[in-house]
C-alpha positions in Angstrom: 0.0 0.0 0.0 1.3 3.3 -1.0 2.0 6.0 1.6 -0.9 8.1 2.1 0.9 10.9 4.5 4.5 11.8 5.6 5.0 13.6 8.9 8.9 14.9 9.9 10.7 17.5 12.3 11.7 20.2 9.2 14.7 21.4 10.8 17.3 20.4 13.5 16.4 22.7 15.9 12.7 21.2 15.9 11.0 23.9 15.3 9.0 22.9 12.4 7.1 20.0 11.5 6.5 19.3 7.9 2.9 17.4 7.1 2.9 15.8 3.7 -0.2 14.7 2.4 -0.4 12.4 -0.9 -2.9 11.1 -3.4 -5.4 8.8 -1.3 -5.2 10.4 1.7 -8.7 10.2 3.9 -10.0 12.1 6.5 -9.0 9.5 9.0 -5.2 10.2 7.7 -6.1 14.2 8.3 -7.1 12.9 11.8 -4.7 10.8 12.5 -1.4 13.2 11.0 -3.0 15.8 13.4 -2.8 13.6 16.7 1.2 12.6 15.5 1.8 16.2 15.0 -0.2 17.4 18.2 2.3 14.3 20.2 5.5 15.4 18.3 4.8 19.6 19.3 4.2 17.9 22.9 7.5 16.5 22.9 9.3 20.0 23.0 8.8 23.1 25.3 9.2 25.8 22.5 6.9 26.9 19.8 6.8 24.7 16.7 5.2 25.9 13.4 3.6 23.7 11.1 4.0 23.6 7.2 0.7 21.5 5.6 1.9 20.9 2.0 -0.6 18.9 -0.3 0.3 16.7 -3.2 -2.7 16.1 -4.1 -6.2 17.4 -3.7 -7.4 17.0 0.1 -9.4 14.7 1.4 -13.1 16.0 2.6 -12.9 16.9 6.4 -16.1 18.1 7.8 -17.3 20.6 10.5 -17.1 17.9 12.8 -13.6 16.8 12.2 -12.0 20.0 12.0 -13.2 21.0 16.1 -11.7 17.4 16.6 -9.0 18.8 15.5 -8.9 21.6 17.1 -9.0 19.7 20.1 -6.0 18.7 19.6 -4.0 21.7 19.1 -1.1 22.0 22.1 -0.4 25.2 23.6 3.3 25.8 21.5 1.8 26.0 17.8 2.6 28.3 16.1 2.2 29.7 12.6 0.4 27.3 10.1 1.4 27.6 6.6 -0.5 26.0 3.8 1.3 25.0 0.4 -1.9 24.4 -1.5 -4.8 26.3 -3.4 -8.4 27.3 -3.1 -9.6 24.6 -1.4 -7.4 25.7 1.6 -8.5 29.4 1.8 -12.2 27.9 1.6 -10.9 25.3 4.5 -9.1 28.5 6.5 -12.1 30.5 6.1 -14.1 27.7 7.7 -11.8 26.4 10.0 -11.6 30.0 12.1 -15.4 29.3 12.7 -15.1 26.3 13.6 -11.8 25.5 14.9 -10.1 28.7 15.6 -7.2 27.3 17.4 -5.9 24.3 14.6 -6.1 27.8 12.0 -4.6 30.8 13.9 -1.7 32.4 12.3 -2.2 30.4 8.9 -0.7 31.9 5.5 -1.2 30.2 2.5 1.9 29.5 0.2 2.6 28.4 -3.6 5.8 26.0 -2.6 7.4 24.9 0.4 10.6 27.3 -0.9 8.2 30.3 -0.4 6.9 28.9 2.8 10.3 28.2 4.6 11.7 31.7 3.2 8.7 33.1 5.4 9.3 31.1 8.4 13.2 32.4 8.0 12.7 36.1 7.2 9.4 36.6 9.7 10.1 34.6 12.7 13.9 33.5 12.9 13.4 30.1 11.9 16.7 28.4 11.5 17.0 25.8 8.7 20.9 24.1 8.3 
């Protein structure tokens, strides 16, 4: 079976985790990358942003899902940045209705380059 999702620290200094989602992926994959990522930002005492890149179109994920999600969110996360397109500004727009905490301080990106450039210039990230 081909791998559905691919979740990593981005950088040494564990500061980022880097969600990969790929063709296939369902919304129990959404849910269950979001309880690994909510453990790994548990693991460390500082703030860790996320990067959500997409390969493929998303998977639905309902109302419902997204404020289980947002139960999840741990204190540290930070910034959430999107690599993807419309679909995610529709899913941002909804998610700060509905789960305000799993979308605060999301910006939407057109490639990881762009997305870690951000994380470097804006908020110190360091990447080796």
């Amino acid at each position: 079976m081909a791998e559905k999702y691919k979740i990593e620290w981005d950088n040494e200094a564990k500061t980022v985790v880097l969600q990969t989602y790929y063709k296939g992926a369902t919304t129990a994959d959404v849910l269950g990358i979001a309880q690994e990522s909510a453990d790994m930002l548990r693991s460390v005492d500082h703030t860790v942003h996320l990067i959500i890149l997409r390969m493929s179109g998303p998977p639905s994920v309902t109302a419902s899902d997204l404020s289980r999600i947002n139960k999840l969110v741990p204190e540290n996360q930070g910034h959430v940045l999107v690599i993807g397109k419309m679909y995610e500004e529709i899913l941002s727009k909804m998610g700060e209705k509905v789960a305000p905490r799993a979308v605060q301080d999301s910006h939407l990106f057109s490639t990881l380059e762009e997305a870690r450039q951000y994380l470097i210039d804006e908020l110190g990230v360091a990447y080796p």
